[in-house]
N, C-alpha and C positions, 0 to 999 in steps of 0.2 A: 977498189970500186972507182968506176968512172963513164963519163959519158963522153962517146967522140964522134964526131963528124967529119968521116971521110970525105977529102976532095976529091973529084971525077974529072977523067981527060974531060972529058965531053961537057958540053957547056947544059945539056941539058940532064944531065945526073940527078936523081933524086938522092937529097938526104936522106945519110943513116945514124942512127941516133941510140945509143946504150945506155938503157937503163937498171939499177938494182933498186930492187922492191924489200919493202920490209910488212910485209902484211900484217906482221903484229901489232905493228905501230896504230891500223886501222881499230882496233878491237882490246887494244889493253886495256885492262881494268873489267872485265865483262868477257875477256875471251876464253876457249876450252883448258887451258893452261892455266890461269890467274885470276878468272872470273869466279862468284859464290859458289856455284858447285864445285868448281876445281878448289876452292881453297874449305868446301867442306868437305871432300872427297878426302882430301889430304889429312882434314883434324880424327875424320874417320880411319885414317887407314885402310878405306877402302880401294883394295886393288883392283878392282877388275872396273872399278868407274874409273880408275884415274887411267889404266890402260885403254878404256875407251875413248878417254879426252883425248887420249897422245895421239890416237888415230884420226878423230877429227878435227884434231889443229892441223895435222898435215893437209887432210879432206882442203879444207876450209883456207889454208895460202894459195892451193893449189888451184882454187875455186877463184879468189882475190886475183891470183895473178893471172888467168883466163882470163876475168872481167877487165882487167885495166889493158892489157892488149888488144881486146876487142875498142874500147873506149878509146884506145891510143888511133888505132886505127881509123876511126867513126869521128873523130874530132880534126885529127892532123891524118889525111889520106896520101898527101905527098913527102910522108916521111916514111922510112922504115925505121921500124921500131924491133930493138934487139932487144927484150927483156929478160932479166934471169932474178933469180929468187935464189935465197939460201935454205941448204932443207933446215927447218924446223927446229929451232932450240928456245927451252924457258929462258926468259929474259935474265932469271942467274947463273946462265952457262955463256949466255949469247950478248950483250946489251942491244936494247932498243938503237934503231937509227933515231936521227930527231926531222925524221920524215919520214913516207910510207916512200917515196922514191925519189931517187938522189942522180944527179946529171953529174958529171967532171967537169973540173973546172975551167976544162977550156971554150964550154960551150951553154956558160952562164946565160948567154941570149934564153935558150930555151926554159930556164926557170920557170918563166909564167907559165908557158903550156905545160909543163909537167906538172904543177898544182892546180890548173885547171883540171884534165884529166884525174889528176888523183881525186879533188872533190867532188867528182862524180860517182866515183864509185866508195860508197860507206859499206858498214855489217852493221845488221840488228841481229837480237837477240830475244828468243820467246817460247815459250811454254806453249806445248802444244798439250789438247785436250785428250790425247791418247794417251800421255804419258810420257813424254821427248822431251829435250829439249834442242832447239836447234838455231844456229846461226844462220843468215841469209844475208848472201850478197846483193846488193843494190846497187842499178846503174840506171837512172833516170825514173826513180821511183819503182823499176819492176825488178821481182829476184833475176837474178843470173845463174846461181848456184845455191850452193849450200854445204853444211856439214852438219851429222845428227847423231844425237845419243837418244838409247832409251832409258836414261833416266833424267830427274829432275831434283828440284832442291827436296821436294818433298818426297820423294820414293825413298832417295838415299837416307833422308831423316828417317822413314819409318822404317827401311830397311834397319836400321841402327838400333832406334827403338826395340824391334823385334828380337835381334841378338841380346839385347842386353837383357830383355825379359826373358831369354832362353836361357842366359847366365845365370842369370837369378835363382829361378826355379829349378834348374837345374843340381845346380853346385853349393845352393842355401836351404838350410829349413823353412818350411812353407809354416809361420806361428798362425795364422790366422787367415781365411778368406772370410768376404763377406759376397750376397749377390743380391742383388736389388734392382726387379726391373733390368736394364738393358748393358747394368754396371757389375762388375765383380773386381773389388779391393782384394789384393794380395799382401800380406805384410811376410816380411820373409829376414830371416838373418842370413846375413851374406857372408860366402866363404871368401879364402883369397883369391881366387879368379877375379874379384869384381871387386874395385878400388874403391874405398868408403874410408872416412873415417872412425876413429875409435868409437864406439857408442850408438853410430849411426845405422839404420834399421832400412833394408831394401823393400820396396814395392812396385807392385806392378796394376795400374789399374786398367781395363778393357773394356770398351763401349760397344757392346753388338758385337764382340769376339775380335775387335781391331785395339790393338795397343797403345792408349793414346797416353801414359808415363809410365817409365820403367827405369829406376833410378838407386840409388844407397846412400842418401844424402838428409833422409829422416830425423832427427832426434827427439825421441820421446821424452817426456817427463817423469823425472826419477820416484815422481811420486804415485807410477799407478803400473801396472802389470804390463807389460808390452806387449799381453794380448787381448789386455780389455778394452772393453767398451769404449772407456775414456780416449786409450790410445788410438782408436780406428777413429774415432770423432775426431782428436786434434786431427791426423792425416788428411784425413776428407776435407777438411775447414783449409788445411793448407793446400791442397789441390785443385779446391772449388774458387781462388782469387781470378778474382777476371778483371779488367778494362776499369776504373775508376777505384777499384777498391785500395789501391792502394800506388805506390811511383808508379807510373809507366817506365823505367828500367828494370824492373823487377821480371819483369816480359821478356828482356833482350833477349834472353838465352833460349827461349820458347822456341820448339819447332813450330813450322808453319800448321800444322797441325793440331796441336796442341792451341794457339789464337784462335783459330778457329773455333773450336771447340770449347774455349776458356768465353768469346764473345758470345758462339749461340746457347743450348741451353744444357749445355756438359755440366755448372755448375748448380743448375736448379736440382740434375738428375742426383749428384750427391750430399744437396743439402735432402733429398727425400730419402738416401739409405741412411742418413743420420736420422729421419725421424725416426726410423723403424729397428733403429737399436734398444732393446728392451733395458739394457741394462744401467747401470747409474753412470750418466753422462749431462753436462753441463747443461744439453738443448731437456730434458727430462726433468733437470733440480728447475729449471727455468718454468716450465711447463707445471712442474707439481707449486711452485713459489706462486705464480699465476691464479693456478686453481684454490689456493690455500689464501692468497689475497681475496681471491671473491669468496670463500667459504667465509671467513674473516666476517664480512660484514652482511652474511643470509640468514645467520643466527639459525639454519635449521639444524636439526639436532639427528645426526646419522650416524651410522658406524664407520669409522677411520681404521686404517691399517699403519700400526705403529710398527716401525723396523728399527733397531742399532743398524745405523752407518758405518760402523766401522771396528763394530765388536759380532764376535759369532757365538760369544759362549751366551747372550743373553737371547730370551724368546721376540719373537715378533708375534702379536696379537693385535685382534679389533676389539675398539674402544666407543665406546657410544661418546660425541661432544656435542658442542655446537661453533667450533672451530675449531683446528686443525691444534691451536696453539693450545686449547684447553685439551685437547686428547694429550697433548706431550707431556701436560701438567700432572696428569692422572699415571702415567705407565710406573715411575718409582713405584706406588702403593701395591702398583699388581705385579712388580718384582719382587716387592719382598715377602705378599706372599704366596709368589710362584717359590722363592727360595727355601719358605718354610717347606713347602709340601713334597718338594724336591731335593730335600738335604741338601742342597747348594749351599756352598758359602762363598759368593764373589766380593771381590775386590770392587765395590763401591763406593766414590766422591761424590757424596750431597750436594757439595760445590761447584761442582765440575761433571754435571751426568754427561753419560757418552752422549752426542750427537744421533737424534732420533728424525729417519723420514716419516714422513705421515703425507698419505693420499688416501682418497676415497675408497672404502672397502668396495673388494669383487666379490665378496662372499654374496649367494644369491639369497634372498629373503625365504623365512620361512611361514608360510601361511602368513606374506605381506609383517613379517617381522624382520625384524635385522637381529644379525643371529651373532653371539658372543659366544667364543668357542675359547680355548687354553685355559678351562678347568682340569687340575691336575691333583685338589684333594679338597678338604674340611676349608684351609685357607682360602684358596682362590676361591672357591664356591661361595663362602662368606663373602669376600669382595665383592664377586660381581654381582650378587644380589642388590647387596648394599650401592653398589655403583648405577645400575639399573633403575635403580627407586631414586637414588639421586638426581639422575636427569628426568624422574615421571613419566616413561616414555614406553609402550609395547615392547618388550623383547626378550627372547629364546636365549637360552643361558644353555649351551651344548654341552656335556660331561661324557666325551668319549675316548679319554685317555686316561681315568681314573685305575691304577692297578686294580688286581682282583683281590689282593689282601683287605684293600678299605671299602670299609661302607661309610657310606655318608648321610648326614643328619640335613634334613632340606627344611630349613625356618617360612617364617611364613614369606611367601617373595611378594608379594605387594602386585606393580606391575609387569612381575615379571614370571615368564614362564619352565621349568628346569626341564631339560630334554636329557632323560639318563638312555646310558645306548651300555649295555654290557658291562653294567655294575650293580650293585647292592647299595638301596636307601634307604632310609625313612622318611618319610612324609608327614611334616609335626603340621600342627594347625596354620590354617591359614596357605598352606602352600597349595604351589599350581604346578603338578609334574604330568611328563608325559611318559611313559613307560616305554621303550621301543627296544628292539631285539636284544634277548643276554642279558634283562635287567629283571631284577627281582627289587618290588616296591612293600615295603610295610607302607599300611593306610593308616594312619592316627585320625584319630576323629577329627574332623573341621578339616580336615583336607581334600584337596583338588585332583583326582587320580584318572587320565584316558589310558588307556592300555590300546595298545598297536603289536601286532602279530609279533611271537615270540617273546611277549616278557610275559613275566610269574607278577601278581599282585595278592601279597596276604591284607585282608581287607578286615579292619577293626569297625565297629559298630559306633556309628557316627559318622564314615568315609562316606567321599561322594565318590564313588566310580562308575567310569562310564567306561566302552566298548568306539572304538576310534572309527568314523563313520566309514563304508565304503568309497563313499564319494567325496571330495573337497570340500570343506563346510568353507561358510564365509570368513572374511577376514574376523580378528578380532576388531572391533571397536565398540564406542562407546556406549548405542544404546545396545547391543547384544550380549554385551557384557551385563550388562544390569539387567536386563530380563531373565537370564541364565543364572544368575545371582538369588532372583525370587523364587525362580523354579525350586533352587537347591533349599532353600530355607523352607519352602511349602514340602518339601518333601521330606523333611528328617523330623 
């Protein structure tokens, strides 16, 4: 390499002047070769982007070295300027010059104009809104050229994204999707196509059918199903982190895509399929803790739905209380005797009962009652009388899983009412039954008997029985109760 300045017979000879150009030197760090996309084109293995850099680094010297000739000439017009360019090699085949252009050393004078000249002409570097990215040469503020790709940091990221959830799904078992709104969680076990560690769980989540993560880098907790409820809640919680919640390096590795989406409101969209997970998950125990705080201290007295947590062989039934705590307190008594009536014999610590949920029953009221169901013979039936009259409170005692071998003996229930459905009773003094389809009632005298289409009533001398109205009669309360009361006394 070198620059020379031929003497001329002639006194009036214009200088010639040779210079090599290194146009990378203009644009390292940021150019098609060594710049972000080129060095994420490369972690990608994506070849047909890296093949498009190769072309527009060439594009792009060749563009460099147009503009600095034109500038050579526009600056110094009584020189001739011989410029030559090397084609195109990555700075670790080729090394950088430690200039963009280099004079010989026998015509040192020219130094200054040549770095004048050179810092005229720069590259920038920009994302175009079509989708490109493109270098632009600069010679006194206006382009002179260019080179250009169609792609950018973010294509190539989604492109990436999208293979990999193609990996996924493809070549792994699909354990779980969820969809919510504009979101669909995938949980997925990954075969060997797709690099994961031992344990770790792939997923793919989708905003409006765009991929915004697709990974195998999960690790569930050994203590719950990896395709329950629990497990899609941690995922979600770990995918919904955004901007303050936690280091901003945690972010680094985020596509630009993914910030996005992690800043606007991608993480509110999956804290809302977390609410809408029915099943036993942390935001749920939270939410039922909550409700079970403010039942705590309203002292009203409603039916709760008591569940084992963590056991299947026992029943889940509704419990009349007046907090949630007092319902937990009562369920032992109506195991044991759900167990009598049931021939069960479990394995129960006094000590140590299983772990019981308890939330407000869904069972719908009947006739503005709240309705106790899991009578299953002589025992439970005794209980929930007895439990009924404990709290004084209006309420239907349902016995529709009673076999056909037992009849049962209904005492007097106080405040409460027995709804037999397809069994055989009696009705001793004092009680309040409703007879409805498949039940066959004995009336004992001083008893309370409505009959509803399809049941049999043998009706003893003394019975009150009545014929169940067409139309909705009013709730029970207090003073129709005591009017109905007098009726029945004037009438026997």
């Amino acid at each position: 390499m070198s620059t020379s300045i031929e003497p001329s017979a002639e006194t009036d000879a214009r200088d010639v002047v040779t210079v090599v150009l290194d146009p990378r030197v203009a644009y390292v760090g940021f150019g098609p070769d060594d710049g972000p996309l080129a060095q994420l084109a490369g972690k990608y293995d994506a070849e047909e982007v890296i093949e498009d850099l190769a072309d527009a680094a060439e594009q792009l010297d060749f563009a460099f070295k147009n503009a600095w000739e034109n500038a050579a000439k526009r600056i110094a017009p009584d020189v001739d300027w011989y410029v030559s360019a090397p084609y195109h090699q990555p700075a670790d085949d080729f090394p950088l010059l430690d200039a963009v252009a280099k004079t010989g050393r026998e015509d040192r004078s020219r130094s200054e104009l040549i770095a004048q000249i050179s810092e005229a002409i720069t590259v920038e570097v920009e994302t175009l809104s079509v989708g490109a990215t493109r270098w632009a040469v600069i010679d006194g503020g206006r382009m002179v050229g260019s080179a250009t790709v169609e792609h950018t940091v973010m294509s190539v990221q989604d492109q990436h994204t999208r293979e990999t959830a193609a990996l996924l799904r493809d070549g792994g078992e699909v354990l779980r999707a969820v969809d919510s709104g504009d979101l669909r969680l995938e949980l997925i076990e990954p075969d060997g196509e797709i690099r994961h560690d031992s344990g770790a769980l792939g997923y793919v989540l989708t905003d409006r059918g765009t991929a915004i993560f697709a990974a195998a880098d999960f690790r569930p907790s050994p203590l719950h199903a990896v395709d329950s409820d629990r497990t899609i809640e941690a995922l979600a919680e770990f995918l919904a982190l955004k901007p303050g919640d936690t280091d901003d390096e945690y972010f680094a590795n985020y596509t630009q895509r993914q910030q996005f989406w992690a800043a606007g409101d991608g993480p509110s969209k999956l804290y809302g399929l977390i609410t809408e997970l029915t099943g036993d998950t942390e935001y749920n125990a939270q939410i039922a803790a909550d409700a079970e705080l403010a039942a705590e201290h309203s002292g009203e007295i409603r039916a709760w739905r008591v569940r084992p947590l963590e056991r299947t062989d026992l029943p889940q039934t509704d419990l009349l209380a007046d907090s949630p705590s007092n319902a937990r307190a009562q369920y032992p008594a109506y195991v044991a005797a759900w167990m009598i009536d049931t021939g069960r014999d479990l394995d129960l610590d006094s000590d140590l009962f299983p772990a019981l949920g308890v939330e407000p029953s869904g069972t719908p009221l009947h006739h503005g009652q709240p309705v106790i169901p899991g009578v299953r013979g002589q025992q439970t039936l005794d209980w929930a009388v007895e439990h009924v009259n404990h709290w004084g409170t209006d309420a239907v005692i349902v016995t529709d899983l009673i076999p056909s071998r037992v009849s049962l003996n209904i005492p007097a229930t106080g405040t409460a009412t027995v709804a037999i459905i397809g069994a055989s009773a009696t009705a001793h003094a004092g009680a309040h039954v409703e007879a409805h389809r498949r039940s066959h009632i004995t009336a004992l005298p001083d008893s309370d008997v409505r009959i509803y289409p399809g049941a049999a009533v043998d009706r003893r001398q003394g019975a009150y029985v009545t014929l169940a109205p067409e139309s909705r009669m009013p709730e029970r309360g207090g003073a129709l109760r005591d009017n109905a009361m007098q009726q029945r006394a004037r009438g026997r």
